[in-house]
C-alpha positions, 0 to 999 in steps of 0.5 A: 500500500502507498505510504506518504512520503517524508516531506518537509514540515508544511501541511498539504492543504487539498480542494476537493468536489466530487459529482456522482450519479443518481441512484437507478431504481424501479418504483411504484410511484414517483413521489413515495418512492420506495424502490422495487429494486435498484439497478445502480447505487450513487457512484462517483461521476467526475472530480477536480481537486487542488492543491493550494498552491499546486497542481488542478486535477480534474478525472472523469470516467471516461479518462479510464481504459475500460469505460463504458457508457452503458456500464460505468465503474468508478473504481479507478476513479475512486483509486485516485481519490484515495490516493489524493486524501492519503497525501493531504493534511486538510481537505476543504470542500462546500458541504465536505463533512457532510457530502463529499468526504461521506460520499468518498469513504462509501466508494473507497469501502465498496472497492476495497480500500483501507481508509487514507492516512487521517487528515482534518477538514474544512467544510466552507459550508459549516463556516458560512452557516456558524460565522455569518449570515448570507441570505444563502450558503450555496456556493455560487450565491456565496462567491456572486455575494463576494464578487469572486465568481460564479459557477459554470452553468450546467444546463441542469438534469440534462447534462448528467444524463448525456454524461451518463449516455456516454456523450463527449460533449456532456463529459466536457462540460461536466469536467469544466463545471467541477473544475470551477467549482473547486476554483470558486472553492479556493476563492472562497476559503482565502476569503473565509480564512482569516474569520475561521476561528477553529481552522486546523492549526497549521502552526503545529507544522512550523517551530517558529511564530506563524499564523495558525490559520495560513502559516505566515510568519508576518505578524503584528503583535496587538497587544493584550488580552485577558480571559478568565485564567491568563493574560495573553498577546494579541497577534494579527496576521499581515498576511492573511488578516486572522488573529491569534493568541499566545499565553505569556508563559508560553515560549515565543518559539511555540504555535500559536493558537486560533483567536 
């Protein structure tokens, strides 16, 4: 089994979407539908993921030797998704926790596969909801409200059936949906950052004084405050905005915390 290899100590931040396929039953009625039989379970479709700072990767079915329209395996699609997780840290998605990562794990234990070295997340939807209050959390109202993009427009159930009837065209525009939306993600979470106070502490990775939300070592100390068993100095980050905090008895060497 592939194991991460040694590497410097900077933690590998991964944007990830994933589409799927809906479930393909019989019923009796369309509006309580409690399947006869179930022809095709949900299975992962397309995916596009990148590293912050790296590489965009986007994979659909038909990238793969032995695809079939009528017969679609996701198997060596799920492949690479496993391999992608076991080599991040923290995994950012819209509705993550919830969706995506949920949606993976099923694929990944249906193929075989053993669970990908741990990694933390970050669901910019969860952020949204807990932070602030937009009219709407949905991604694309998200980034218009912000003015950082929009979603690729899909055209709506149409596509993923030509995606599921094997159509080149409906494959390229899939691809170029999931792919904007993991560049909209990206947006997104740099915009959310500085505000997400339980963000993973990414000083752990560092000895030195960072930012515990980007890694920076541009801070600005703002003085002191007190809570109800410690004075403590008050950083901004020049780089990314976020605060954070540091116990005076704590050592200058050691991480700072989220504020």
């Amino acid at each position: 089994m592939p194991r991460r290899q040694e590497r410097p100590p900077n933690p590998r931040v991964l944007f990830i979407d994933i589409e799927t396929f809906p479930i393909l039953a019989h019923v009796w009625t369309v509006y309580e539908a409690n399947a006869v039989s179930v022809e095709r379970n949900t299975m992962l479709c397309c995916f596009s993921a990148k590293w912050q700072g790296g590489a965009h990767i986007t994979r659909a079915l038909p990238d793969y030797s032995g695809y079939r329209a009528g017969a679609p395996d996701d198997q060596k699609l799920a492949a690479d998704l496993w391999g992608l997780l076991n080599e991040a840290d923290i995994i950012v998605a819209q509705n993550g926790d919830r969706f995506d990562v949920k949606k993976i794990n099923a694929r990944l234990i249906k193929h075989g596969h053993t669970p990908p070295a741990p990694y933390k997340t970050v669901d910019t939807l969860k952020t949204a909801r807990r932070i602030f209050g937009f009219d709407s959390n949905r991604l694309n109202d998200l980034c218009l409200f912000l003015g950082i993009g929009e979603k690729f427009h899909t055209g709506g159930f149409s596509l993923w059936k030509g995606c599921i009837d094997g159509n080149a065209r409906a494959w390229a525009r899939m691809r170029r949906y999931n792919a904007q939306d993991v560049r909209l993600l990206e947006r997104l979470y740099l915009r959310f950052l500085p505000w997400i106070s339980n963000h993973p502490n990414v000083g752990a990775y560092s000895d030195g004084l960072v930012c515990p939300k980007c890694g920076s070592g541009d801070l600005q100390s703002r003085g002191h405050g007190v809570n109800t068993t410690a004075v403590y100095r008050k950083f901004q980050c020049q780089e990314c905005g976020g605060w954070s905090r540091a116990a005076n008895s704590v050592r200058k060497t050691k991480p700072l915390v989220n504020a």
